[in-house]
FIKOLGU-452807 format. One record per residue (C-alpha): residue number from 1; x, y negated, z. Coordinates in steps of 0.25 Angstrom, whole numbers, m for minus. Layout:
<sites>
@resi NUM; X X; Y Y; Z Z
...
</sites>
This chain:
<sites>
@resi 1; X m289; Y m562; Z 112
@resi 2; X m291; Y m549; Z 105
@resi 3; X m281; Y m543; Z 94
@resi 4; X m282; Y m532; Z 86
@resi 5; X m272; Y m525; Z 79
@resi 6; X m275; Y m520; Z 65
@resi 7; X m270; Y m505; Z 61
@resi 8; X m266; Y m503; Z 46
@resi 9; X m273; Y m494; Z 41
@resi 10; X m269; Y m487; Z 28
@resi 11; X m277; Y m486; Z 15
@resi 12; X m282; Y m472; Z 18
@resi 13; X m289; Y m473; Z 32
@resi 14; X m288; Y m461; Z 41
@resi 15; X m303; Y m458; Z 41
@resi 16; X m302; Y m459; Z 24
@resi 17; X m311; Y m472; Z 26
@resi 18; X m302; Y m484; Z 22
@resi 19; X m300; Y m493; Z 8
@resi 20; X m300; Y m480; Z 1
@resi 21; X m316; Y m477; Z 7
@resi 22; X m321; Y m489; Z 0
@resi 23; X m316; Y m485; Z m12
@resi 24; X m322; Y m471; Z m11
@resi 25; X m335; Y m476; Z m10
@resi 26; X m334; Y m484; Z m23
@resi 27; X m331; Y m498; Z m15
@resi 28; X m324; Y m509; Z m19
@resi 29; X m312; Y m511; Z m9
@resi 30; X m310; Y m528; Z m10
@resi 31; X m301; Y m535; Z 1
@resi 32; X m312; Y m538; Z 10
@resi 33; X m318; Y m525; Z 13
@resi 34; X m302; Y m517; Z 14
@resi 35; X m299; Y m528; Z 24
@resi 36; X m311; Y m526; Z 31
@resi 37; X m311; Y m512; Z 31
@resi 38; X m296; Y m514; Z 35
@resi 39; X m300; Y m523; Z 46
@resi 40; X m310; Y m513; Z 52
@resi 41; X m301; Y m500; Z 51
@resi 42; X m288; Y m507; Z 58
@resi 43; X m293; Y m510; Z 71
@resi 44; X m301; Y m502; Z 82
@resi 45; X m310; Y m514; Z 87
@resi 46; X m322; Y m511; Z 80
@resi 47; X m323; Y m525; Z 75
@resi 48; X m335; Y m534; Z 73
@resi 49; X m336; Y m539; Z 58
@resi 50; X m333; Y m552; Z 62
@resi 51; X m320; Y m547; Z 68
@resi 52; X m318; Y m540; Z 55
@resi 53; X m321; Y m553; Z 47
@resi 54; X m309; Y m560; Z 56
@resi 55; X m299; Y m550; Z 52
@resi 56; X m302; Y m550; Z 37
@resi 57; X m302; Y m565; Z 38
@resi 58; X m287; Y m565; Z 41
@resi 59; X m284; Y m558; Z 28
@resi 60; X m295; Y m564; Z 21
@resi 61; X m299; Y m578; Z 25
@resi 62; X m312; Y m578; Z 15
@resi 63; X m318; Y m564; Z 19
@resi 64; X m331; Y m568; Z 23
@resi 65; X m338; Y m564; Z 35
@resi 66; X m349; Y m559; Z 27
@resi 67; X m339; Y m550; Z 19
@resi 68; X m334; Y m544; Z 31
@resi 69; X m347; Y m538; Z 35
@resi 70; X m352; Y m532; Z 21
@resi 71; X m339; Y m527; Z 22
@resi 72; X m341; Y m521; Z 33
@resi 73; X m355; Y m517; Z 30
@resi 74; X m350; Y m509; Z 16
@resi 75; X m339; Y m502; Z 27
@resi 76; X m349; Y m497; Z 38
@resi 77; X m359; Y m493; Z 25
@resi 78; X m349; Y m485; Z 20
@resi 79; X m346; Y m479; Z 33
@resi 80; X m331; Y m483; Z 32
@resi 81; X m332; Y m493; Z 45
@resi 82; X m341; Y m490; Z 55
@resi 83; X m349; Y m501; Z 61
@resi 84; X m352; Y m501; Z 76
@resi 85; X m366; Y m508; Z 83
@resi 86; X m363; Y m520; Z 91
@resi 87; X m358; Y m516; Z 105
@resi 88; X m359; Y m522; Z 120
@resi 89; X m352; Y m534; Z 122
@resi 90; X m344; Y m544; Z 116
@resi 91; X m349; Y m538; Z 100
@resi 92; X m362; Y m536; Z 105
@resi 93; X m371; Y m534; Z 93
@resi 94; X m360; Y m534; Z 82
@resi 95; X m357; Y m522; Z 75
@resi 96; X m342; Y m519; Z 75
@resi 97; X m335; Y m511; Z 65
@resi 98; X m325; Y m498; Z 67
@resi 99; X m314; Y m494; Z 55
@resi 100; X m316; Y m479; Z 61
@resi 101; X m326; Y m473; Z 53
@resi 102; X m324; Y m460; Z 60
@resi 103; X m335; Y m455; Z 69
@resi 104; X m331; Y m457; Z 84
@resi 105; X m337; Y m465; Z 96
@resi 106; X m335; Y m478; Z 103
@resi 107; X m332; Y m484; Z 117
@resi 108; X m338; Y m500; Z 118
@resi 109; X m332; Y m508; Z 130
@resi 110; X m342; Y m515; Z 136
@resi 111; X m333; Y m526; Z 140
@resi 112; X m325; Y m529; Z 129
@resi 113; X m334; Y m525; Z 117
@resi 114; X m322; Y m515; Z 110
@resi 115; X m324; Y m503; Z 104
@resi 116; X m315; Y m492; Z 105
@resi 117; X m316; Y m479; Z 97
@resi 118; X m317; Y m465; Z 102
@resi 119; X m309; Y m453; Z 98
@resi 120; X m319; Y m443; Z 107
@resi 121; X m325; Y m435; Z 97
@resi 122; X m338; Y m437; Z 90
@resi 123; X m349; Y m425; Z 94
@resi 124; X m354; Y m421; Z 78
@resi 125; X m363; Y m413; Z 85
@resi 126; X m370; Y m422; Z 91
@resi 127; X m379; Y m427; Z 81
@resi 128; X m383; Y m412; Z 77
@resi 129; X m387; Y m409; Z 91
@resi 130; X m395; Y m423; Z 93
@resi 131; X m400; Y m420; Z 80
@resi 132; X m406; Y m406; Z 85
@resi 133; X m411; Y m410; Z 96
@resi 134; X m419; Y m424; Z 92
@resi 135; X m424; Y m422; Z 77
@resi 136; X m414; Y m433; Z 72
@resi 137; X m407; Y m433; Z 60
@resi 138; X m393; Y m439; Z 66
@resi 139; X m384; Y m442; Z 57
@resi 140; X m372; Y m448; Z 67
@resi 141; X m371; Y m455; Z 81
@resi 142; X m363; Y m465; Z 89
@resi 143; X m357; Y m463; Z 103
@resi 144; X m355; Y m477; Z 109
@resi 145; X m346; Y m479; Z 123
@resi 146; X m349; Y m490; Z 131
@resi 147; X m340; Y m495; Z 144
@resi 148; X m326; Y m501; Z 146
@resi 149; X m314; Y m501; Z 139
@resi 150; X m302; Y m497; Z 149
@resi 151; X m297; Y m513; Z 145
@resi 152; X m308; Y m518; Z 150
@resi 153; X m308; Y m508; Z 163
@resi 154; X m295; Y m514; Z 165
@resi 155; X m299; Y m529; Z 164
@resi 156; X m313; Y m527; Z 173
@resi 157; X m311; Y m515; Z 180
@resi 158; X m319; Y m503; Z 179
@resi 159; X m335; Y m508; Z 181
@resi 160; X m344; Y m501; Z 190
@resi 161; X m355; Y m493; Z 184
@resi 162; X m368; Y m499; Z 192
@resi 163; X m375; Y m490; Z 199
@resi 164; X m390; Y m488; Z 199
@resi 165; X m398; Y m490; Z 212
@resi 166; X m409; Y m484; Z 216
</sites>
């Protein structure tokens, strides 16, 4: 059984990208989308949409499932949610969702299917020197981790890496 616990988080987010973003940009902010985007910023799961549309449904039993998803849609197109590809595992192929906005990287666990954020900092420079040396015009990139989480270490026991023959 998985639970989640569900921070509160103020009207003014830390990163200046809560209710109050929405307004900014000259949307509306109805019930729907400041639940969803509530939903999204209080947890650290990196939830899939219908996970989101689960949550919503406890607070609003006739949210749509449909709803949830242009919702979303409207918050990663205005960059205020970011949206994840569909990783290894248990979510394979569904996109999930992180309230962080911010610019940082992420560990996967292969086992379990949980993302977990990480505070190593982000290299700016990066793009700049790809950009020199390949002609490309690179306007960002994504660092993706992939392994196991130290629960899931601790429920399997470290695995081997398999080595080559030759």
């Amino acid at each position: 059984m998985l639970f989640f616990v569900m921070r509160i988080i103020p009207n003014k987010s830390a990163n200046g990208l809560g209710p109050e973003a929405l307004r900014r940009r000259g949307l509306r902010l109805t019930g729907p989308r400041r639940l969803i985007l509530e939903v999204v910023q209080s947890t650290d799961l990196h939830p899939t949409a219908e996970w989101v549309y689960r949550k919503v449904r406890l607070r609003l039993p006739r949210v749509s499932l449909g709803t949830v998803y242009r919702n979303l849609r409207l918050l990663v197109d205005e960059g205020i949610v970011e949206e994840l590809p569909g990783s290894p595992g248990r979510h394979a192929g569904k996109a999930r969702f992180d309230g962080n906005a911010s610019v940082h990287h992420h560990f996967t666990c292969s086992d379990c299917g949980r993302i977990h954020d990480l505070t190593e900092p982000v290299d700016p420079s990066l793009d700049r020197r790809m950009a020199a040396r390949t002609g490309f015009a690179i306007s960002h990139h994504r660092i993706e981790f992939y392994g196991r989480c130290p629960a899931c270490q601790a429920r399997h026991g470290p695995r081997r890496r398999a080595r080559k023959r030759r």
